[in-house]
ZATOR-504559 format. One record per atom (N, C-alpha, C): residue in one letter; x, y, z. Coordinates in steps of 0.1 Angstrom, whole numbers, padded with zeros to 4 digits, always signed. Example, Ala and Ser with C-alpha at 12.3 -4.5 7.8 and 13.67 -1.06 7.14 Angstrom:
A+0132-0057+0078;A+0123-0045+0078;A+0132-0033+0078;S+0128-0022+0071;S+0137-0011+0071;S+0129+0000+0079;
This chain:
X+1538+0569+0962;X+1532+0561+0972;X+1522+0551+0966;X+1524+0538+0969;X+1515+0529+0964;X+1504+0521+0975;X+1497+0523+0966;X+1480+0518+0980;X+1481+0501+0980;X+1479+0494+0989;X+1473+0483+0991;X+1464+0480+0984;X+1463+0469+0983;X+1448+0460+0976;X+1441+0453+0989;X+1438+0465+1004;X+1432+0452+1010;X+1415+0456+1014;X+1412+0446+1012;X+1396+0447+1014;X+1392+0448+1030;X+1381+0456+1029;X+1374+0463+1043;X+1371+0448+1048;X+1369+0443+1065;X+1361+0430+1066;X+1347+0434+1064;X+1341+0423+1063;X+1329+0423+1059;X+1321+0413+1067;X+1330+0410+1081;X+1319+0403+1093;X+1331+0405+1100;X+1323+0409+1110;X+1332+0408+1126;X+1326+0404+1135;X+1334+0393+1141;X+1332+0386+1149;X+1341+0379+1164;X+1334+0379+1174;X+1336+0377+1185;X+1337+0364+1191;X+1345+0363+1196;X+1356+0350+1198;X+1352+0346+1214;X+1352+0331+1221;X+1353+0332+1236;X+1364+0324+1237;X+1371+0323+1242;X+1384+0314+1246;X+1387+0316+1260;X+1390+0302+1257;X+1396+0296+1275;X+1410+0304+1275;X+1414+0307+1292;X+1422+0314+1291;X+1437+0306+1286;X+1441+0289+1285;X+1448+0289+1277;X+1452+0290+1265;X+1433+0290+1256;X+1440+0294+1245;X+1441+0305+1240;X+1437+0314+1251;X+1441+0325+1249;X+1452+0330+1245;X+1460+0325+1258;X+1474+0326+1255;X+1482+0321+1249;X+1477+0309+1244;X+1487+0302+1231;X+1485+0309+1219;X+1476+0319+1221;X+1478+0329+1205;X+1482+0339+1206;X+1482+0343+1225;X+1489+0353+1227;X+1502+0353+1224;X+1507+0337+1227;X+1526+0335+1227;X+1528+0335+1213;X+1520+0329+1209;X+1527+0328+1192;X+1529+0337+1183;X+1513+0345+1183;X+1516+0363+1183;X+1527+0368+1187;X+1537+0369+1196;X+1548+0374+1202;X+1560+0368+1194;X+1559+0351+1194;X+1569+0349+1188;X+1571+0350+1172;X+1563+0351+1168;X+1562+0354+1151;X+1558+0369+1148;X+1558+0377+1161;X+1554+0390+1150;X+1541+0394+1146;X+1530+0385+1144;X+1521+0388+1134;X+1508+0393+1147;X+1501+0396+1138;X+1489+0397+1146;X+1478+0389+1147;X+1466+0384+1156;X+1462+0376+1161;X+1455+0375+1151;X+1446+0389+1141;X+1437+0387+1130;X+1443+0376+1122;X+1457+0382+1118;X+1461+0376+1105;X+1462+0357+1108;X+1468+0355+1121;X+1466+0343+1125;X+1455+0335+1126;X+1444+0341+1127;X+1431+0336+1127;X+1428+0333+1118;X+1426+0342+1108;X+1425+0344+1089;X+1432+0331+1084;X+1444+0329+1089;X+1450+0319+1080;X+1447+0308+1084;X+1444+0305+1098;X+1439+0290+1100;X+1426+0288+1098;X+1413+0295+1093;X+1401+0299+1091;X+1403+0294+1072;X+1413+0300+1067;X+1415+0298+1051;X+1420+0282+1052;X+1427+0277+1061;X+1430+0263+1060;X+1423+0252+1064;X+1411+0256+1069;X+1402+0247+1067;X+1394+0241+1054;X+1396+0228+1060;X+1392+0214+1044;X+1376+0217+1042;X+1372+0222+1030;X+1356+0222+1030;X+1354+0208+1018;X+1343+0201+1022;X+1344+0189+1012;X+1333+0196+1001;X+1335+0191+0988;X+1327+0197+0980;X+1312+0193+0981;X+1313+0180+0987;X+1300+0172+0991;X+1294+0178+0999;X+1298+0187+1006;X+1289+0191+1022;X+1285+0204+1018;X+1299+0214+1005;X+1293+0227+1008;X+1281+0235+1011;X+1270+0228+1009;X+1254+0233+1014;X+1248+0233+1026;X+1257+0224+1035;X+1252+0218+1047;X+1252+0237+1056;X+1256+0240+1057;X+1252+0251+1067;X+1247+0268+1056;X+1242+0262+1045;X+1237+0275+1044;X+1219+0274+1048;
């Protein structure tokens, strides 16, 4: 049996959404299989950080 490499989260966080987009993640979730985390994660990783700004919100 071989173990994963996945790391524990390390913030959790709570989302408000309007009830359509709710369900536009609910449909896409359905049509692709995936789950809403991993959908999130990935459009969260695909955000453009400019190297100019990285300071601005710490």
């Amino acid at each position: 049996m071989t173990m994963t490499n996945k790391k524990w989260a390390v913030k959790r966080i709570t989302v408000n959404l309007a009830t359509q987009e709710a369900e536009k993640l609910d449909k896409y979730c359905q049509q692709t299989g995936r789950p809403a985390t991993d959908v999130i994660r990935e459009l969260i990783r695909s955000l453009p950080i400019s190297e100019d700004n990285k300071d601005v919100n710490r």
